[in-house]
C-alpha positions as CSV (number, residue, x, y, z in Angstrom):
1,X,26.0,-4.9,-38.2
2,X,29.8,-3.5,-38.8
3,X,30.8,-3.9,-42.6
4,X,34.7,-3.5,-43.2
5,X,35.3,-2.4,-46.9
6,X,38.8,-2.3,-48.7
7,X,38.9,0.0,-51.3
8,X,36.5,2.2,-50.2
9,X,37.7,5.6,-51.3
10,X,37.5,3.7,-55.2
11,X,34.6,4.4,-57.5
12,X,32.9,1.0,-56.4
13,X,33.8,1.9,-52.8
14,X,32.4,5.4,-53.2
15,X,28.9,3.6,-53.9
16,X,29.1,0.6,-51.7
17,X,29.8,2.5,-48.7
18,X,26.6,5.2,-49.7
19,X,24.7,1.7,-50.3
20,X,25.3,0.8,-46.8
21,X,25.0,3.4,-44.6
22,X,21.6,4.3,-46.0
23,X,20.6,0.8,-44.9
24,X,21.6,1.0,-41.5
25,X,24.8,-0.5,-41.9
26,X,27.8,0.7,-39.7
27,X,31.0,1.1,-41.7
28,X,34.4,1.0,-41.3
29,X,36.0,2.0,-44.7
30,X,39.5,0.7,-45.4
31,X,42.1,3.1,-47.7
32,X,45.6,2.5,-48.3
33,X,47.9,4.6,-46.9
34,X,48.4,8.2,-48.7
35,X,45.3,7.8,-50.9
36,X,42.7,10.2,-52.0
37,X,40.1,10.1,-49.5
38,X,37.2,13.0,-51.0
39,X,34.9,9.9,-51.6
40,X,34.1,9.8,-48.1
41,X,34.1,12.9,-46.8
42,X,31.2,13.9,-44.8
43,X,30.2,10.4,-44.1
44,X,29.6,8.8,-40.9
45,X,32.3,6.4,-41.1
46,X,35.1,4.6,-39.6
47,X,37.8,5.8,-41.8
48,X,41.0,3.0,-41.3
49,X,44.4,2.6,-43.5
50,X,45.3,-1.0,-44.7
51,X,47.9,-2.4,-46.8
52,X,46.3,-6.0,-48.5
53,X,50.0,-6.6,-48.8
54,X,50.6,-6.5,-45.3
55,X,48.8,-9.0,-43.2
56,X,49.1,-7.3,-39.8
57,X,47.3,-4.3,-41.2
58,X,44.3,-6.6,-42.0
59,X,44.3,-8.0,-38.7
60,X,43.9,-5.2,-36.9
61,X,41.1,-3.7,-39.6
62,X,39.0,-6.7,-39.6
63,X,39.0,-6.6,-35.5
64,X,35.1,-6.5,-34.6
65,X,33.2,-6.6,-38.3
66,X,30.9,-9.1,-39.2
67,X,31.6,-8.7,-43.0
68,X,34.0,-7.7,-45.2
69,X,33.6,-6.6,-48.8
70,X,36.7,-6.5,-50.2
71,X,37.3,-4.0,-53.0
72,X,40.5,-2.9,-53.5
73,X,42.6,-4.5,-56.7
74,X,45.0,-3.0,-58.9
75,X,43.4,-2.8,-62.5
76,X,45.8,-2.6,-65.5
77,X,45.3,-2.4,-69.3
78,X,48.8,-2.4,-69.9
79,X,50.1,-5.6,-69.0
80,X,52.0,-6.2,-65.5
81,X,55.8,-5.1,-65.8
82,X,57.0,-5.3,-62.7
83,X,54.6,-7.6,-61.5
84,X,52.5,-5.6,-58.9
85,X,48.9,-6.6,-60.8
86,X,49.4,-10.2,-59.7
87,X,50.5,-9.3,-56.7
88,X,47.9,-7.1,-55.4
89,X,45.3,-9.1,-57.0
90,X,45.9,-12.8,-55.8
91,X,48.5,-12.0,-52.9
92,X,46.2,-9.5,-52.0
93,X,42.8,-11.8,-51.8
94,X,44.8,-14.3,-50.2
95,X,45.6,-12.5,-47.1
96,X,42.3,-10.7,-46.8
97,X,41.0,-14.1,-46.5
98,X,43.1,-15.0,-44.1
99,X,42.5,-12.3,-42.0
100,X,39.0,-13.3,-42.1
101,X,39.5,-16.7,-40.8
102,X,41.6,-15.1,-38.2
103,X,39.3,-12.8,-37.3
104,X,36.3,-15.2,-37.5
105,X,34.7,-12.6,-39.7
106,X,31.2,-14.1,-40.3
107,X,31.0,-13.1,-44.3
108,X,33.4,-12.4,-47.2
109,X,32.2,-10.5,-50.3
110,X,35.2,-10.8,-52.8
111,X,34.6,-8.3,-55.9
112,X,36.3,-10.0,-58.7
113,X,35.5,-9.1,-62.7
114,X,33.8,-10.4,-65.7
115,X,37.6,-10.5,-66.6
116,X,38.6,-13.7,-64.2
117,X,36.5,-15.4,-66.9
118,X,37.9,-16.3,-70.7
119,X,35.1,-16.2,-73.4
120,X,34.6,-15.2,-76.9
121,X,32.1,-13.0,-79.1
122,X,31.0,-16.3,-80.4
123,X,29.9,-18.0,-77.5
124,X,25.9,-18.4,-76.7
125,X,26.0,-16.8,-73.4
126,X,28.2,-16.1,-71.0
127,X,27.6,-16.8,-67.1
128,X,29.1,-18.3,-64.0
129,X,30.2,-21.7,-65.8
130,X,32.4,-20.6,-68.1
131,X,35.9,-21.1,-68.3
132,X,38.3,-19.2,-66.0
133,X,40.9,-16.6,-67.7
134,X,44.6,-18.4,-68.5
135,X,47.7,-18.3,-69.8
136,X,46.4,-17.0,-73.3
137,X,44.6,-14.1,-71.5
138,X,46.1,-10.7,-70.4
139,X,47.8,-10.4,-67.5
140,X,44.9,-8.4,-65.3
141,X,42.5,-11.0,-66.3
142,X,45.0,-13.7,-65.5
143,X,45.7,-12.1,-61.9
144,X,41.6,-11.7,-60.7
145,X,41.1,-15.2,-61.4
146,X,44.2,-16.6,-59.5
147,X,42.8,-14.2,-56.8
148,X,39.5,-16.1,-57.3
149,X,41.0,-19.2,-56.7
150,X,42.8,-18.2,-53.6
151,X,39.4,-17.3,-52.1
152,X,38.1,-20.4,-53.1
153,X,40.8,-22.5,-51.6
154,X,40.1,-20.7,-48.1
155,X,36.1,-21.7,-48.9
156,X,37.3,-25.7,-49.6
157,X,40.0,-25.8,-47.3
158,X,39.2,-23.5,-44.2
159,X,35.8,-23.3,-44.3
160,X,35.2,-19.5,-44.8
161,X,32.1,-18.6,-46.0
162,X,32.8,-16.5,-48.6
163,X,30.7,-15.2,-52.1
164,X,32.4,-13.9,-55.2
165,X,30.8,-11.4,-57.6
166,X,32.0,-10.8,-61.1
167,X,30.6,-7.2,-62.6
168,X,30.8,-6.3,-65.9
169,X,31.9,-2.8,-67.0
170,X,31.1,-0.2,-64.5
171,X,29.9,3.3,-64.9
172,X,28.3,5.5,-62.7
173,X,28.2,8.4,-60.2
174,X,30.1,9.2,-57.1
175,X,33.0,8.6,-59.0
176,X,35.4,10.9,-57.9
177,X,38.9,8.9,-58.9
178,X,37.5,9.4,-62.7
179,X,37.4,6.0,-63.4
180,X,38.2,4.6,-67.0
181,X,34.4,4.4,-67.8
182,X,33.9,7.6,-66.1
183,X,36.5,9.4,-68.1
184,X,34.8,8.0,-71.2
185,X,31.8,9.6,-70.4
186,X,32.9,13.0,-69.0
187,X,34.5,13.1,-72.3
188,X,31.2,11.9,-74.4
189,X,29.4,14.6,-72.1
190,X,31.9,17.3,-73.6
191,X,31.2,16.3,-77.0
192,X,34.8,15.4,-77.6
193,X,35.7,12.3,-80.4
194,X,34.8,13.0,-83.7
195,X,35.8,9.5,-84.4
196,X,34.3,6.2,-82.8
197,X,35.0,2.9,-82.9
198,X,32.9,-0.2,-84.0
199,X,32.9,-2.0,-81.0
200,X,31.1,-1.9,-77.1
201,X,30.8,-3.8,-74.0
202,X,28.0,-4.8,-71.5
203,X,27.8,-1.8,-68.8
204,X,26.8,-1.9,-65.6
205,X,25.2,0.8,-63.2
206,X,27.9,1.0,-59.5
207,X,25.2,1.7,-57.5
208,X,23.4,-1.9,-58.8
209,X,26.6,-3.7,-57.9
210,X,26.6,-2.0,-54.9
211,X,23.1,-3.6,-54.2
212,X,24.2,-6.5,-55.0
213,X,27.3,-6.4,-52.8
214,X,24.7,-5.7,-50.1
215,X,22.6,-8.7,-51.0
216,X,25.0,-11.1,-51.6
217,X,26.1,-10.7,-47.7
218,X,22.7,-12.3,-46.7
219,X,21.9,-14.4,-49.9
220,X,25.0,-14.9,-51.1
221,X,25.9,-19.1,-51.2
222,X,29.9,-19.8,-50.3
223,X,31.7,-20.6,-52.9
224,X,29.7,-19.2,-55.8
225,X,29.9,-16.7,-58.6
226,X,27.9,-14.1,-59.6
227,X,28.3,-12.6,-62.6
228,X,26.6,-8.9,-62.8
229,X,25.6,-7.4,-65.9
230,X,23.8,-4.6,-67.4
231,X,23.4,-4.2,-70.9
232,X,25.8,-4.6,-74.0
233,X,26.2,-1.1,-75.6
234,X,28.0,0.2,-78.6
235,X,30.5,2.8,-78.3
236,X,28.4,5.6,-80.7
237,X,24.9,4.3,-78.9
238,X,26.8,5.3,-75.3
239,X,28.2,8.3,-76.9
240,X,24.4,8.6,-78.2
241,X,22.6,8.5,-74.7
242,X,25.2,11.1,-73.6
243,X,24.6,13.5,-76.0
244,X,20.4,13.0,-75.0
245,X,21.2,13.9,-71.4
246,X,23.4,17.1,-72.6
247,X,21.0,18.3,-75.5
248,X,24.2,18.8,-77.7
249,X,24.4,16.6,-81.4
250,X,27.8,15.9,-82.5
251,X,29.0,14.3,-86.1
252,X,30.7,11.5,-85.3
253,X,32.1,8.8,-87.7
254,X,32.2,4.8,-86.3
255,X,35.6,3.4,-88.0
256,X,36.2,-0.7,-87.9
257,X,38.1,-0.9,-84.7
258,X,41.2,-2.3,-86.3
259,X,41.8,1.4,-87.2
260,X,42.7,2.2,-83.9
261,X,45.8,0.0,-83.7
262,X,46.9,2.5,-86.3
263,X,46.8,5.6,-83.4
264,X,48.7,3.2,-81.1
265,X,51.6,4.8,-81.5
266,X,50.5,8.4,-81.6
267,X,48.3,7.9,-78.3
268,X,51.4,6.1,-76.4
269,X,53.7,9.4,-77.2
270,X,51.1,11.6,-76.2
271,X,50.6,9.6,-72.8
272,X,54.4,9.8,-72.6
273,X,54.2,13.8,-72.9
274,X,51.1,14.4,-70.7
275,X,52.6,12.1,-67.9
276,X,49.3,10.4,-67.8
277,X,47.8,7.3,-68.6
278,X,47.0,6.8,-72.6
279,X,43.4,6.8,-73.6
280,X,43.4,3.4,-75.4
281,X,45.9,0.6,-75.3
282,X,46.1,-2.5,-77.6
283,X,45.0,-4.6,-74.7
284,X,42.0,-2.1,-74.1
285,X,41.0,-2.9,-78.0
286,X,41.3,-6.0,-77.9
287,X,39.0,-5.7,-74.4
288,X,36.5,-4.2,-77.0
289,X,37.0,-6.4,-79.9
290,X,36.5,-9.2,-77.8
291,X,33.2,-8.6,-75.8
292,X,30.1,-11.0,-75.8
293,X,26.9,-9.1,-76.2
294,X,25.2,-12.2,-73.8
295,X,26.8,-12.0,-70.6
296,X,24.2,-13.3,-68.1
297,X,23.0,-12.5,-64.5
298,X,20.6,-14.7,-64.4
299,X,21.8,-16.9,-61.3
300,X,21.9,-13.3,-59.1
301,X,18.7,-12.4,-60.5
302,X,17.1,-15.6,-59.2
303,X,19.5,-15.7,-56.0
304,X,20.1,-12.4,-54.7
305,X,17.0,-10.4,-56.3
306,X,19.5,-8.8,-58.6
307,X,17.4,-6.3,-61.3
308,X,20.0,-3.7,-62.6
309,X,18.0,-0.4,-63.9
310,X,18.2,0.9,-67.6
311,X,21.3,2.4,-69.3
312,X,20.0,5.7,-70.0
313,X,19.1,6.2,-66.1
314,X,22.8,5.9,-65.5
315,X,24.4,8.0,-67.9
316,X,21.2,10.8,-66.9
317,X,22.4,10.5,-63.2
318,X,26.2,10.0,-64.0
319,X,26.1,13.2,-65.9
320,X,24.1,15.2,-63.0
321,X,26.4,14.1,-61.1
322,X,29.1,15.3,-62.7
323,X,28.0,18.4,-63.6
324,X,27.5,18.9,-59.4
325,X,30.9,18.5,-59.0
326,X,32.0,20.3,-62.0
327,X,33.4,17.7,-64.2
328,X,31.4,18.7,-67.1
């Protein structure tokens, strides 16, 4: 079975593409054009450059492939300026479903985000029913559920048999783009941050969405969601868990999170100066602020034989992993 993945040379990608090929999967990984590739090097792989942008691309990459998992997004924590978060995201899952109805590819796998969904602290649970993200939500979470609907539209409408999944936040090895989560640990790892805040979020192991990616290609019903969780983890009990793995103890102080939003303006100049992304945003805090320690994976539990491993396995292999590569 040929398995076209967008995205691959991302974190997720990284793992999914590992995921596959150790089942006996053949793979043709799809990168846009210019991109770091090390996250595939040395694998037996079909390596092929796609713009989602560009329809023709996709044609020719989905020639031949009885499923695609499609990966690639643009993920933003500040905003969407110019207006290339909405594009990628719902323009983007637009044409790669087309392409698959073109193509008469057999299975879509669309990787969305516990962010296409708009929830509160203070809700009981939340799962595949819940509300999807709107004009009162940030822009990124605004754009992966208008991609959502495109994908739905082409399961209504054309037919296309097509599964969604909706993660949670990810963390993990094989991520060699240091990923937001992954940055926060390498730097957790280093015993940097003297200084936490009083907040979390529900984490999820890459390499158990992976699995599930797998999974959902054969078990997968069109048209549903699946959201896929881990566990909900303060900030100081991940920094915690990372200090277990390294043997190191740090003094660290938890401050209400609202004290943040004071460093705002100090962490925006510094981002300025280092030409690089900040470390926290006000959207990122209120990310935090807002998490719901009850997100629920039930439905891929009972569906796709979901069962995502314990938090402390990940940051233990996330940080040998690292430290094999030298990021720590």
């Amino acid at each position: 079975m040929r398995v076209a993945v967008t995205g691959a040379n991302g974190h997720v990608g990284a793992n999914v593409v590992r995921d596959l090929l150790a089942h006996g999967f053949a793979v043709r990984a799809l990168c846009l054009h210019g991109s770091e590739r090390s996250a595939l090097a040395g694998l037996d792989v079909e390596v092929a450059e796609i713009d989602i942008l560009h329809p023709e691309s996709l044609d020719a990459a989905f020639r031949a492939v009885d499923a695609v998992i499609h990966l690639a997004a643009k993920i933003s924590i500040q905003g969407d300026r110019d207006g290339s978060v909405m594009c990628t995201n719902m323009e983007g899952a637009r044409n790669v479903a087309r392409a698959c109805l073109a193509r008469d590819v057999a299975k879509l796998v669309h990787v969305s985000s516990l962010h296409a969904f708009k929830f509160s602290p203070a809700d009981h649970e939340v799962n595949e029913t819940a509300p999807a993200a709107d004009h009162t939500c940030f822009a990124y979470d605004r754009s992966k559920a208008a991609g959502e609907d495109e994908i739905l539209a082409a399961v209504r409408e054309e037919g296309l048999d097509a599964t969604i999944l909706n993660p949670t936040g990810i963390l993990g090895p094989h991520d060699y783009v240091n990923s937001r989560g992954g940055g926060m640990l390498r730097s957790f790892y280093r015993g940097q941050f003297s200084a936490l805040i009083d907040a979390g979020f529900d984490w999820v192991d890459v390499r158990d969405v992976a699995g599930a990616i797998r999974q959902t290609m054969h078990g997968g019903r069109a048209g549903e969601r699946y959201l896929i969780s881990g566990r909900w983890a303060s900030i100081k009990e991940l920094a915690d868990l990372c200090e277990d793995v390294t043997g190191t103890r740090r003094r660290r102080v938890v401050l209400p999170w609202w004290t943040a939003l004071l460093g705002l303006p100090a962490a925006q100049l510094q981002s300025l100066m280092a030409k690089e992304p900040p470390l926290f945003t006000y959207e990122s805090l209120m990310i935090l602020r807002g998490s719901n320690k009850n997100c629920s994976s039930d439905k891929a539990r009972r569906e796709i034989d979901y069962a995502p491993r314990p938090l402390d396995e990940t940051v233990r292999d996330t940080y040998e992993w690292s430290r094999a590569h030298g990021h720590v």
